[in-house]
FINU-525276 format. One record per residue (C-alpha): z negated, y negated, x negated; residue number from 0; chain. Coordinates in nm, 2 decimals. Layout:
- Z	Y	X	NUM	A
...
// end
This chain:
- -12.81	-5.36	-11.91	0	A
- -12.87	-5.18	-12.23	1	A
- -13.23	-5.13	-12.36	2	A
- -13.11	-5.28	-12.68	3	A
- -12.95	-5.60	-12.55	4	A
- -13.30	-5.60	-12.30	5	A
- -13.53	-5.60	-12.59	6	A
- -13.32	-5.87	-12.78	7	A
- -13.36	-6.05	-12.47	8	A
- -13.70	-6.04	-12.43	9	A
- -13.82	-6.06	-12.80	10	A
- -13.59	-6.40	-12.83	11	A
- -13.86	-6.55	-12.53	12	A
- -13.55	-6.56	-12.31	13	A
- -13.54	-6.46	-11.96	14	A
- -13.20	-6.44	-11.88	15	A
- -12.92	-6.25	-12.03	16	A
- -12.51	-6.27	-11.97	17	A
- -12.25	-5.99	-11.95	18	A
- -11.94	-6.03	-12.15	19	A
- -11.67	-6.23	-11.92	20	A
- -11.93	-6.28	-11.61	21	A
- -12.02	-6.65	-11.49	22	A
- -12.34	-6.50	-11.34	23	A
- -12.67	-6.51	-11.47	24	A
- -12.87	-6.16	-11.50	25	A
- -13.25	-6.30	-11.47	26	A
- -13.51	-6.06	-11.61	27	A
- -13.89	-6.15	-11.57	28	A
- -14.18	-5.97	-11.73	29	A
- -14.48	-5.95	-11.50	30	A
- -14.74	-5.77	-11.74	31	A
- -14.53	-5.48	-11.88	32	A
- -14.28	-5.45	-11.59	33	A
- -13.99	-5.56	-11.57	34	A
- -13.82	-5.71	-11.29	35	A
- -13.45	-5.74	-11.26	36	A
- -13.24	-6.00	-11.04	37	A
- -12.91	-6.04	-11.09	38	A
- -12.66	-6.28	-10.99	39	A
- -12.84	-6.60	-10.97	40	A
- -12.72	-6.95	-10.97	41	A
- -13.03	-7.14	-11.15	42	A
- -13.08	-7.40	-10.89	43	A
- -13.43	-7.52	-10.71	44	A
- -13.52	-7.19	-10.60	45	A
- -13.52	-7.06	-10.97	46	A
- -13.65	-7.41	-11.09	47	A
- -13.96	-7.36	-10.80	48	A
- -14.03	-6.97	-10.90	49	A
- -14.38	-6.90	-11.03	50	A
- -14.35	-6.74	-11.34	51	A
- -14.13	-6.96	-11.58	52	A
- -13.71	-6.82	-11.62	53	A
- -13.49	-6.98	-11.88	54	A
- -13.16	-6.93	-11.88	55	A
- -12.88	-6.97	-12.13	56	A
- -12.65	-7.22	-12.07	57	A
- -12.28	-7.17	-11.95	58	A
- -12.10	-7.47	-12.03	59	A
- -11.80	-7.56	-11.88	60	A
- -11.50	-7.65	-12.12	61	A
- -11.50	-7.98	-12.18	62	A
- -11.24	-8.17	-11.97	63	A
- -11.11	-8.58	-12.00	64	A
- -11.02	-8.82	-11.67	65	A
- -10.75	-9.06	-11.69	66	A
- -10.98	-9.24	-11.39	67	A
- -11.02	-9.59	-11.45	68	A
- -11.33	-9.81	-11.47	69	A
- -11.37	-9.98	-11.12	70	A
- -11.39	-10.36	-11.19	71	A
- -11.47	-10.52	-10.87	72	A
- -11.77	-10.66	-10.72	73	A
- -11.91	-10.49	-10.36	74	A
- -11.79	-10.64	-10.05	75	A
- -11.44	-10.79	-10.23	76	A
- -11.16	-10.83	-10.00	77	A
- -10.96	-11.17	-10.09	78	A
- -10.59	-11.08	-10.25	79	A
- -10.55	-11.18	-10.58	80	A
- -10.48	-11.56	-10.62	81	A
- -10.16	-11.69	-10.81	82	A
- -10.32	-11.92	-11.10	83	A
- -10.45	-11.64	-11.33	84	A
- -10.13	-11.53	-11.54	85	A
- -10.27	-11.22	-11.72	86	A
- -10.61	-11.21	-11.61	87	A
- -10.67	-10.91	-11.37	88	A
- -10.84	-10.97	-11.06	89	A
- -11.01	-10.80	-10.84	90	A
- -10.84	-10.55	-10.59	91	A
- -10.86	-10.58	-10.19	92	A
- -11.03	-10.32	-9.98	93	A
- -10.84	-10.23	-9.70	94	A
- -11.08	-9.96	-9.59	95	A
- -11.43	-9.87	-9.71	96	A
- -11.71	-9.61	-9.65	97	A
- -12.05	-9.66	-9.74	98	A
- -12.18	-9.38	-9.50	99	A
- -12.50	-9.60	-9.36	100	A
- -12.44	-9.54	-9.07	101	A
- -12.65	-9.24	-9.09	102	A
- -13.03	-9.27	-9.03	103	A
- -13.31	-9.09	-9.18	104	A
- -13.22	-8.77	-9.08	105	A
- -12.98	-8.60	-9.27	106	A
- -12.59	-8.54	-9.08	107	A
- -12.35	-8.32	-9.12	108	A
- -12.00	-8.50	-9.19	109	A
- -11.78	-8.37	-8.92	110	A
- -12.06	-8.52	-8.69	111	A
- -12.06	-8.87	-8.86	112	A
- -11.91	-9.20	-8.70	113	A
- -11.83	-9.51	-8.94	114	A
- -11.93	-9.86	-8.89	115	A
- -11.68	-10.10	-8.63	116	A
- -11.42	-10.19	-8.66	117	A
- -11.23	-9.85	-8.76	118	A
- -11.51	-9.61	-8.63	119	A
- -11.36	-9.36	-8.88	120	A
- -11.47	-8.98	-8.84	121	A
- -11.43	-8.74	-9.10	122	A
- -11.36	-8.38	-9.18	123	A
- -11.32	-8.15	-9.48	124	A
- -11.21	-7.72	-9.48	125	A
- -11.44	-7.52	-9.36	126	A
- -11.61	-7.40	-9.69	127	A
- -11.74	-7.75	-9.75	128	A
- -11.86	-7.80	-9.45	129	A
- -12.06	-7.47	-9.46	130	A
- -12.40	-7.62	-9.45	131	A
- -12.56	-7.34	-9.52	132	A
- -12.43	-7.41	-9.85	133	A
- -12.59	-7.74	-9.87	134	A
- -12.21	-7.86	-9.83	135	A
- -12.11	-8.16	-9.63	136	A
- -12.46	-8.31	-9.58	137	A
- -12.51	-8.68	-9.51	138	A
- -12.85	-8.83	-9.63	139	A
- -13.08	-9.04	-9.86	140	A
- -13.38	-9.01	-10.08	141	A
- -13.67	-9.09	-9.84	142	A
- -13.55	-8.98	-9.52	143	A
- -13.60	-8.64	-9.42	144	A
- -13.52	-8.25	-9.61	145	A
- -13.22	-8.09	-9.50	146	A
- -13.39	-7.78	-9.44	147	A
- -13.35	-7.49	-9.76	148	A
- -13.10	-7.75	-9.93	149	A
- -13.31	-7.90	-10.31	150	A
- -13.43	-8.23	-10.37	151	A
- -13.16	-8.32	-10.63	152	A
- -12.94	-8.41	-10.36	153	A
- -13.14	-8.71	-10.30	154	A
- -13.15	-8.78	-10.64	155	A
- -12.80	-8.78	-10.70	156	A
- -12.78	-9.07	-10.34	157	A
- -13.08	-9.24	-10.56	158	A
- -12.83	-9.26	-10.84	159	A
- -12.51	-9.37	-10.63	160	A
- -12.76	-9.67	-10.50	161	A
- -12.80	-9.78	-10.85	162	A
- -12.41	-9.70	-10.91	163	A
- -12.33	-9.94	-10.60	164	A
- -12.59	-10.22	-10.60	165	A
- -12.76	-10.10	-10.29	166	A
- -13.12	-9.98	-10.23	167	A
- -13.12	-9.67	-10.40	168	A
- -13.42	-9.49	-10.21	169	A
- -13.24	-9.56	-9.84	170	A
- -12.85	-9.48	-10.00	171	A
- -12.64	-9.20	-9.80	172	A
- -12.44	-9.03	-9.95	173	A
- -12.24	-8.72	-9.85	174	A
- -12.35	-8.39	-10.07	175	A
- -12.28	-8.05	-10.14	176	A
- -12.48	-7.80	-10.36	177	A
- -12.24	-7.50	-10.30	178	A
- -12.55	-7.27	-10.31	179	A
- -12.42	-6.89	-10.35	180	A
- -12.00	-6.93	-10.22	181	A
- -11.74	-7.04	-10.37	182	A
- -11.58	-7.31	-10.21	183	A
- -11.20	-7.20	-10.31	184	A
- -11.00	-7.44	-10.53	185	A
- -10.82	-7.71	-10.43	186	A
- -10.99	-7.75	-10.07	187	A
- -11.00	-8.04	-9.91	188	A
- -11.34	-8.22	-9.90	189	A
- -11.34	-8.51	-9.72	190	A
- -11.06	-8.67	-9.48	191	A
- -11.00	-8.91	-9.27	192	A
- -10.88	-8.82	-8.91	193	A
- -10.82	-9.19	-8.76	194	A
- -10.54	-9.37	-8.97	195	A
- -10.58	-9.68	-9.11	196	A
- -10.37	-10.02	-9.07	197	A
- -10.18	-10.14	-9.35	198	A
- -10.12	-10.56	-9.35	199	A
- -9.80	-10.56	-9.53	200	A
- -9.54	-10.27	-9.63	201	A
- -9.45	-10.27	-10.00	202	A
- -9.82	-10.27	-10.13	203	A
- -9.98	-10.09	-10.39	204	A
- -10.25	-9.85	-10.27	205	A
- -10.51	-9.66	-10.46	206	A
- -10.86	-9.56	-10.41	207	A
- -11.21	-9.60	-10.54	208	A
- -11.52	-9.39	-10.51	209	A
- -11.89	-9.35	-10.64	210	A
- -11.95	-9.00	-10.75	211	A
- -12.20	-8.79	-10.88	212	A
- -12.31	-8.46	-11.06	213	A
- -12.57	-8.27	-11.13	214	A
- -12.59	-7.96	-11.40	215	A
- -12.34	-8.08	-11.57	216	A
- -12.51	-7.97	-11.90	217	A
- -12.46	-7.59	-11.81	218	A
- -12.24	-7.50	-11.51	219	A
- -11.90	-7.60	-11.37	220	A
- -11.77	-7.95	-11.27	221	A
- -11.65	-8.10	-10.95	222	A
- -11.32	-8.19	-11.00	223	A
- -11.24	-8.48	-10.76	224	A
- -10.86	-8.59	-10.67	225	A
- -10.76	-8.84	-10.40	226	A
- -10.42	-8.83	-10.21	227	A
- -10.24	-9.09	-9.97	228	A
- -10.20	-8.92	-9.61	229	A
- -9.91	-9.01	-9.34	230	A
- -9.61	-8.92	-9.22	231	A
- -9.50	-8.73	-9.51	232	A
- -9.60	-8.52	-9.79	233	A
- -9.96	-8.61	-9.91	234	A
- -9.90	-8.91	-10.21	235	A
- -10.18	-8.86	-10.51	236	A
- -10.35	-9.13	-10.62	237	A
- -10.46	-8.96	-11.01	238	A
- -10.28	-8.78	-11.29	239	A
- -10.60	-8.60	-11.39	240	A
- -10.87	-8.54	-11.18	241	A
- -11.21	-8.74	-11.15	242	A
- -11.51	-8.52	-11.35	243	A
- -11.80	-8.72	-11.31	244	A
- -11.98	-8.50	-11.59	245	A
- -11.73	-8.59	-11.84	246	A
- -11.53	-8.90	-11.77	247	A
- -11.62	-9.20	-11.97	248	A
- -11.72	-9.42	-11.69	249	A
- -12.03	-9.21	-11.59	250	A
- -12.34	-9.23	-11.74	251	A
- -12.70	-9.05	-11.74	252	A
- -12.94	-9.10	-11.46	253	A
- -13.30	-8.96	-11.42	254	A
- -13.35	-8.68	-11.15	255	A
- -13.19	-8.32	-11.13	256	A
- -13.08	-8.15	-11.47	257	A
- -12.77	-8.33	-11.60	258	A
- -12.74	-8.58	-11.39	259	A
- -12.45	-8.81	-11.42	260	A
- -12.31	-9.08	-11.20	261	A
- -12.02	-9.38	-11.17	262	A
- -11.81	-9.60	-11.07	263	A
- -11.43	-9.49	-11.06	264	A
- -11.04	-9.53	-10.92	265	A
- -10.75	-9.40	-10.91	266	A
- -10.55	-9.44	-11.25	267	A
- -10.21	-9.44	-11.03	268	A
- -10.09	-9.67	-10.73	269	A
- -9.84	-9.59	-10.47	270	A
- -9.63	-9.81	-10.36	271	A
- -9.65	-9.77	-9.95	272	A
- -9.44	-9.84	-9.69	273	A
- -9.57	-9.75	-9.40	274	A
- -9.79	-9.95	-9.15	275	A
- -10.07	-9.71	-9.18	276	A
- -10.25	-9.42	-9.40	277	A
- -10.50	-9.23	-9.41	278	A
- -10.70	-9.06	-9.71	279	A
- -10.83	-8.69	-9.79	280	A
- -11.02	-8.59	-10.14	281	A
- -10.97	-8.22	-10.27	282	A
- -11.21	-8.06	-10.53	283	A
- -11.01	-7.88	-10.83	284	A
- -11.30	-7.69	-10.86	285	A
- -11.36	-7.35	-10.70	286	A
- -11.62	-7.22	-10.87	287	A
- -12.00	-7.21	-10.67	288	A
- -12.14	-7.19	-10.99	289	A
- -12.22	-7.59	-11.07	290	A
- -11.98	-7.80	-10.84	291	A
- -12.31	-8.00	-10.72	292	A
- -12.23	-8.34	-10.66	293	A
- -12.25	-8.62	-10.45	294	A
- -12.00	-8.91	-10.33	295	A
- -12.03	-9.25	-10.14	296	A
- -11.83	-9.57	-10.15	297	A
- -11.51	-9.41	-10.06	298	A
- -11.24	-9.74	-10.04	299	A
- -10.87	-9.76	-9.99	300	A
- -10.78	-10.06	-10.19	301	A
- -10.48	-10.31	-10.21	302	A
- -10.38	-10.30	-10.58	303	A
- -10.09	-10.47	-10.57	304	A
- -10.00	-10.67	-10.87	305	A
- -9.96	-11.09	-10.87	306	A
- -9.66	-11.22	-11.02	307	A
- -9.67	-11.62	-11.12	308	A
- -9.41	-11.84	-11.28	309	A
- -9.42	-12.13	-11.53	310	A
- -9.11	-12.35	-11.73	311	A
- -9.21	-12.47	-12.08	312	A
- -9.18	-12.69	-12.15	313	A
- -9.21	-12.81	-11.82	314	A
- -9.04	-13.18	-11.91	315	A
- -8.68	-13.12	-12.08	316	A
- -8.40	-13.35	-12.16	317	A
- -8.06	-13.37	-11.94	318	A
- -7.90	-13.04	-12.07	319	A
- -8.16	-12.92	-12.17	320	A
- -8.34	-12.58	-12.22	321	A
- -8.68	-12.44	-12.10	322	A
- -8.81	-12.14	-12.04	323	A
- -8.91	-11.95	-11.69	324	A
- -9.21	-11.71	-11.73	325	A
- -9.22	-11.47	-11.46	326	A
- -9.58	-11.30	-11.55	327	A
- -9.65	-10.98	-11.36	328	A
- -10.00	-10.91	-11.42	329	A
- -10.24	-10.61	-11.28	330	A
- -10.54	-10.58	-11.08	331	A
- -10.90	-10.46	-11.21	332	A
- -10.90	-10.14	-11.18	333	A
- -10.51	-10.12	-11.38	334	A
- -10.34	-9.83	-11.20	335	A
- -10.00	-9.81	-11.34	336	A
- -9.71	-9.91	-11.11	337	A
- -9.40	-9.82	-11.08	338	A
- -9.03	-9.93	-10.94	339	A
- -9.16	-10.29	-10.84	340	A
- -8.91	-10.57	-10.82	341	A
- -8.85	-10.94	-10.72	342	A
- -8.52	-11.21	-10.75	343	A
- -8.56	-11.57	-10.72	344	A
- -8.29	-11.80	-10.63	345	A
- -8.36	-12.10	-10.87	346	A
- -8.39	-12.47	-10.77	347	A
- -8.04	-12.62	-10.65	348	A
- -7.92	-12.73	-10.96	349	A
- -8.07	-12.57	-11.23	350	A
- -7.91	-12.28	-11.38	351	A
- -7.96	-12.00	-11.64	352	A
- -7.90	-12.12	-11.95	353	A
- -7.57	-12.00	-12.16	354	A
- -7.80	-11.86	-12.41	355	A
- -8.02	-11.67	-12.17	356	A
- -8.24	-11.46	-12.39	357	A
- -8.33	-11.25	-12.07	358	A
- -8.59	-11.03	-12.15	359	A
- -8.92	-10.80	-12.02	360	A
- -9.19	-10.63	-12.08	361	A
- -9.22	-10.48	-11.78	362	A
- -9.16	-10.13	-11.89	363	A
- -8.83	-10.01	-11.78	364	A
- -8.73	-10.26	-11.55	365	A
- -8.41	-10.43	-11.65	366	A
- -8.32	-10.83	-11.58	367	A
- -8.03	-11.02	-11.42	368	A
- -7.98	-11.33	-11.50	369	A
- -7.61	-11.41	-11.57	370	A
- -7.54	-11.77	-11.72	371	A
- -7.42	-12.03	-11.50	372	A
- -7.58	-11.82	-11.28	373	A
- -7.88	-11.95	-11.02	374	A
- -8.06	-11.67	-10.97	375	A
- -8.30	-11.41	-11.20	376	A
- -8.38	-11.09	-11.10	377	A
- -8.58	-10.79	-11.22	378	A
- -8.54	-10.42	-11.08	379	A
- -8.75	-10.12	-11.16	380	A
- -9.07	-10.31	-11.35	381	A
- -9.35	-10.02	-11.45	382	A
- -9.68	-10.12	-11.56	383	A
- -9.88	-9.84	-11.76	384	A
- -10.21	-9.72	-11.66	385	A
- -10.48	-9.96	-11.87	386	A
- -10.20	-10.24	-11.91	387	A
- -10.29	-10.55	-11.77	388	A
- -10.02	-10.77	-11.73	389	A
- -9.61	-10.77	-11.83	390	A
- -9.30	-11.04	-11.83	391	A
- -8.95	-11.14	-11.75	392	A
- -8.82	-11.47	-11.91	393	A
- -8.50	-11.65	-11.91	394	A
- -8.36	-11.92	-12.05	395	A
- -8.21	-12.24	-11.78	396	A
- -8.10	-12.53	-11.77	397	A
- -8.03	-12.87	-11.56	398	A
- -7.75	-13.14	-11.61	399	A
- -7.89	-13.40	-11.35	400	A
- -8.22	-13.55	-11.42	401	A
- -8.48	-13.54	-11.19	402	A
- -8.79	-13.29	-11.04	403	A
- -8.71	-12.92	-10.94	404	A
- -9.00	-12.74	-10.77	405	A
- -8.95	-12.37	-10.77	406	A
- -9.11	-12.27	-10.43	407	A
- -9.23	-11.90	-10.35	408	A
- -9.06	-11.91	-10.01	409	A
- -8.72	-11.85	-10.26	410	A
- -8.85	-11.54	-10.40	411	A
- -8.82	-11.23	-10.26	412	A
- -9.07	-10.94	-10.37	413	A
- -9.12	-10.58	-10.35	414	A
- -9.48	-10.46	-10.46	415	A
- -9.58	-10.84	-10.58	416	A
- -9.84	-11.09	-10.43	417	A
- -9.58	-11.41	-10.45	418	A
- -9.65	-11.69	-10.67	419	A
- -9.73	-12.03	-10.66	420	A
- -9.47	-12.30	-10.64	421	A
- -9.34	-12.41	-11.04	422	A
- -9.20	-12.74	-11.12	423	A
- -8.93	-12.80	-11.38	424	A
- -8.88	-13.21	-11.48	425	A
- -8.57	-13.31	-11.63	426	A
- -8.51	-13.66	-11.74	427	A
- -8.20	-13.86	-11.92	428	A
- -8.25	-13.92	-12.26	429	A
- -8.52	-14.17	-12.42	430	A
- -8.68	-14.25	-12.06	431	A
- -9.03	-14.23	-12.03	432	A
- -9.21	-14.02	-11.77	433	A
- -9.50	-14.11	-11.53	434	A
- -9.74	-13.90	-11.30	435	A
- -9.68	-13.79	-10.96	436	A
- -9.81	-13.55	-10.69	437	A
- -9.64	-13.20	-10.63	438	A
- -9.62	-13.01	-10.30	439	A
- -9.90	-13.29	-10.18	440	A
- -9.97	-13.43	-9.85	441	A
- -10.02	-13.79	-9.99	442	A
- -10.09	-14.02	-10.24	443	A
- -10.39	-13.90	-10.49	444	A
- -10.39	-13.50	-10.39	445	A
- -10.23	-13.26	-10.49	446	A
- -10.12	-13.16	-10.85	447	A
- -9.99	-13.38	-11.08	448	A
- -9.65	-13.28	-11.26	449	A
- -9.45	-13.55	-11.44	450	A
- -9.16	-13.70	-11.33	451	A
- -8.90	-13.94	-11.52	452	A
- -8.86	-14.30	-11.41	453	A
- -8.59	-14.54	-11.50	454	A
- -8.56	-14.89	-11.39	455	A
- -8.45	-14.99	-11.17	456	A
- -8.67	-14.77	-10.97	457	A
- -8.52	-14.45	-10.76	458	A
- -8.80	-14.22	-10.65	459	A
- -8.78	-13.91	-10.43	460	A
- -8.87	-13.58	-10.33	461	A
- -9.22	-13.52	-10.35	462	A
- -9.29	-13.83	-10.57	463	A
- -9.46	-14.16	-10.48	464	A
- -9.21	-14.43	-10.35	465	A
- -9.26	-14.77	-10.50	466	A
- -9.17	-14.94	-10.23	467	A
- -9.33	-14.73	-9.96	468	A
- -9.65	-14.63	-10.17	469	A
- -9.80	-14.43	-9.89	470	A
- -9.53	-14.22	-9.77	471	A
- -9.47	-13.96	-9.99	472	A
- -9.10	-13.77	-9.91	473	A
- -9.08	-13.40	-9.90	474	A
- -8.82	-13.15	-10.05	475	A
- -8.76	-12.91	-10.31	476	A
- -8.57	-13.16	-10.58	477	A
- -8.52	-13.48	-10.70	478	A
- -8.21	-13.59	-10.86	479	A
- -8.17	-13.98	-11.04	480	A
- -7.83	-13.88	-11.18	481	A
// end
């Protein structure tokens, strides 16, 4: 280091220094008139702890955008979405999920960690993040006990992930890393399962959701945090751009180490999976040792498999008569696109697609069959985009008989959809009045009410109240009065 660029140094009140196209740090103290070089240094808690007072310059990363979505879910859900909420996203399942509490008060190292029943999921990561010499890999909370020569601000970032998740944040685990003096190598894999993991159903939408955190993220280099779907094949990501938990939109400051930032966050894509079970690895973009603190917790495989639902409106036409079917695709919380997903659905015996169809969808580039005269609608290759929450397919039909047709989901068949409830078209003769009657119900008085025509003399069936046998409701998908 030149005298010149020394002096500058020193007469600016600045202790550190940094060569032209170096990501090091050259730290020079003045003790009295001496001068005291030591070079290479990551400022960390051993700088932070020294003595006599260093500041450094600040290397900032360039700044860099996640597509990650906001996770909107409550803790603990695991119900599918329920047919009844046309366009208003619901929360997705979780099929799997990590909280890492199984550890105690002293810290553990991942590879040695066991998860809660009933999976009893262990872990593992490449060896550089599990060099725990590098404060990589290390499982522990804020008041247990100091992973020996590792810094405090690992147990502020688990502090931080407890407020992140709605836990207790002074007893939250976490798994850390502090990447003290190595680089870790880019695109290593930090954290994977080695058990794999049921799947209910094929066909479903899978993505993933973690709590993540950084520190430094005001001067050094980000984690950059990206999620894949492990089985028999090629590794499936879950992301388009990686999670930065210093950048992306859904973090926010917390108190603790120097730039601390933490949130919630999910995948911004879902893969449609076929197989009966899966397993999950994250890889950090980031190679650098310089920054890459963090922290994560929460790790969850989640169903995020769109619901479709149906409606006729109006739902009481004429003999001849035309009404609309609304087939309403719409996405879960976190609203991961998804791709290539499909459904038909034979109609009710009887009612047919309208000659002037209008068959039509929003549902990106998915294209609609629904021929007229014909009793069946289908829709191949529907897309929803990342952020969209909900698309559609309609289609005109049609009746010539009056009476009640009750679209039931057993006569849909799906690919990527949570089925719908059943939807009940009414079609009466011309001038007759219409009167209240149970759908799909076990009896008289439950149920949902749907209206049905009557014309004297009397001639009720299929799911309606009988006049003459009031208590004995009949069954069946239609009901024709000619």
């Amino acid at each position: 280091m030149s005298a010149t660029r020394l002096s500058r140094c020193i007469a600016d009140g600045l202790g550190c220094a940094i060569y032209a196209h170096s990501r090091c740090c050259l730290f020079v103290v003045v003790i009295g008139k001496e001068m005291v070089e030591i070079s290479a240094v990551k400022p960390s808690w051993r700088t932070r702890a020294a003595s006599v007072p260093l500041v450094a310059l600040a290397i900032a990363s360039a700044p860099l955008t996640s597509q990650a979505q906001a996770l909107v879910m409550s803790p603990g859900v695991n119900a599918l979405h329920a047919p009844g909420t046309p366009g208003v996203p619901q929360a997705p399942a979780t099929v799997f999920a990590e909280d890492f509490e199984k550890a105690g008060e002293t810290p553990v190292f991942l590879e040695d960690y066991v998860g809660a029943p009933p999976f009893n999921e262990t872990y593992t990561a490449d060896p550089s993040w599990l060099d725990h010499g590098q404060c990589n890999g290390i499982i522990l909370d804020q008041t247990g006990a100091d992973q020996p020569d590792c810094p405090a601000v690992l147990k502020d970032m688990a502090n931080a992930l407890g407020q992140v998740g709605g836990t207790n944040p002074p007893t939250n685990h976490v798994v850390a890393a502090y990447t003290n003096w190595v680089s870790p190598g880019t695109d290593r894999v930090e954290f994977r399962t080695e058990q794999p993991i049921p799947i209910a159903k094929p066909n479903r939408y899978i993505t993933f959701a973690v709590d993540a955190a950084a520190v430094n993220c005001d001067s050094a280099a980000p984690p950059l945090l990206k999620f894949y779907l492990t089985g028999n094949g090629s590794d499936i990501p879950t992301f388009t751009t990686p999670i930065n938990p210093c950048t992306d939109p859904n973090s926010k400051p917390y108190p603790g180490g120097s730039g601390l930032r933490a949130g919630a966050f999910a995948g911004n894509r879902a893969v449609l999976f076929n197989d009966s079970q899966l397993g999950i690895k994250m890889v950090n973009g980031q190679g650098d040792w310089f920054g890459n603190d963090h922290a994560f917790d929460n790790i969850r495989i989640l169903d995020a498999t769109p619901q479709l639902d149906k409606a006729f409106s109006p739902a009481t036409v004429d003999k001849g008569g035309t009404s609309t079917l609304t087939m309403t695709v719409t996405n879960t919380g976190e609203l991961a696109a998804k791709n290539d997903f499909s459904f038909a659905d034979n109609l009710p015996a009887g009612v047919k697609v309208a000659s002037n169809a209008n068959a039509s969808t929003t549902c990106g580039n998915g294209t609609v069959s629904a021929t007229a005269g014909g009793a069946s609608v289908a829709l191949d290759g529907g897309d929803l985009a990342a952020g969209e929450k909900s698309c559609t397919v309609t289609v005109n039909v049609t009746a010539v008989k009056a009476g009640t047709y009750v679209n039931r989901p057993e006569a849909i068949t799906t690919v990527g959809l949570n089925p719908p409830d059943p939807a009940t078209l009414t079609v009466k003769k011309k001038g007759a009045t219409a009167v209240g009657t149970a759908t799909g119900s076990g009896g008289l008085l439950s149920g949902n009410v749907v209206q049905v025509p009557v014309d004297i003399p009397v001639n009720a069936c299929g799911n309606s109240v009988n006049v003459i046998g009031l208590l004995n409701p009949a069954t069946g998908n239609v009901c024709v009065n000619g």
